[in-house]
N, C-alpha and C positions, 0 to 999 in steps of 0.2 A: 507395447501397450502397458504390460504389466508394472515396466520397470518407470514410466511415466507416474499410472497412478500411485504408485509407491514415492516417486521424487515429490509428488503432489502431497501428499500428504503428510510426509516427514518437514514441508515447506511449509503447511497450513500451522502442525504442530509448533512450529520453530517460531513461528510471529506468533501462535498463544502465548506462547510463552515470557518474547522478548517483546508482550505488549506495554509492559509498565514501564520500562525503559524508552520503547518505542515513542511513547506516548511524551516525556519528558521532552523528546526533541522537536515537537511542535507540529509535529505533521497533522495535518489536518486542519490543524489553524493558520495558514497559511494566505499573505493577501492575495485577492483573487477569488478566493472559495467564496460562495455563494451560500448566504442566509440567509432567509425568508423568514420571520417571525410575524404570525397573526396572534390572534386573540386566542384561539385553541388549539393552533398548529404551529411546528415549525418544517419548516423544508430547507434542508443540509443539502448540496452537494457542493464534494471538495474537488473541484474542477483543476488549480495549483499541483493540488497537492496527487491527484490520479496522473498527471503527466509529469512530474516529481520522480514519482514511484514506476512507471511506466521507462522513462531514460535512464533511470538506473538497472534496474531489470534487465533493458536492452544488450546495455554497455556490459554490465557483468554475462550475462548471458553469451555475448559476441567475442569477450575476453575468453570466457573458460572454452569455446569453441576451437577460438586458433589457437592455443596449448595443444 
């Protein structure tokens, strides 16, 4: 458990960090995501782009396993 919340958080740390670069490569704007814009709200979810990020994860996650 311990050694989980530590991978968690050296994980969280690593995307603060590689959020500006992150961010150049479009994630989140992605077609598909869903925009809602009203007159005083908007309502984001990036629906693309969470199973994007989600098959990567997988795949990397499944790769470092069978090593």
């Amino acid at each position: 458990m311990q050694k989980l919340l530590i991978t968690l958080g050296i994980g969280i740390t690593a995307i603060g960090i590689l959020y500006p670069f992150l961010k150049q490569l479009g994630l989140g704007q992605l077609p598909g995501d869903i925009i809602l814009k009203g007159e005083n709200t908007t309502f984001y979810f990036p629906v693309v782009s969470c199973i994007a990020v989600s098959l990567l994860v997988t795949v990397l996650l499944n790769f470092l396993r069978s090593s």
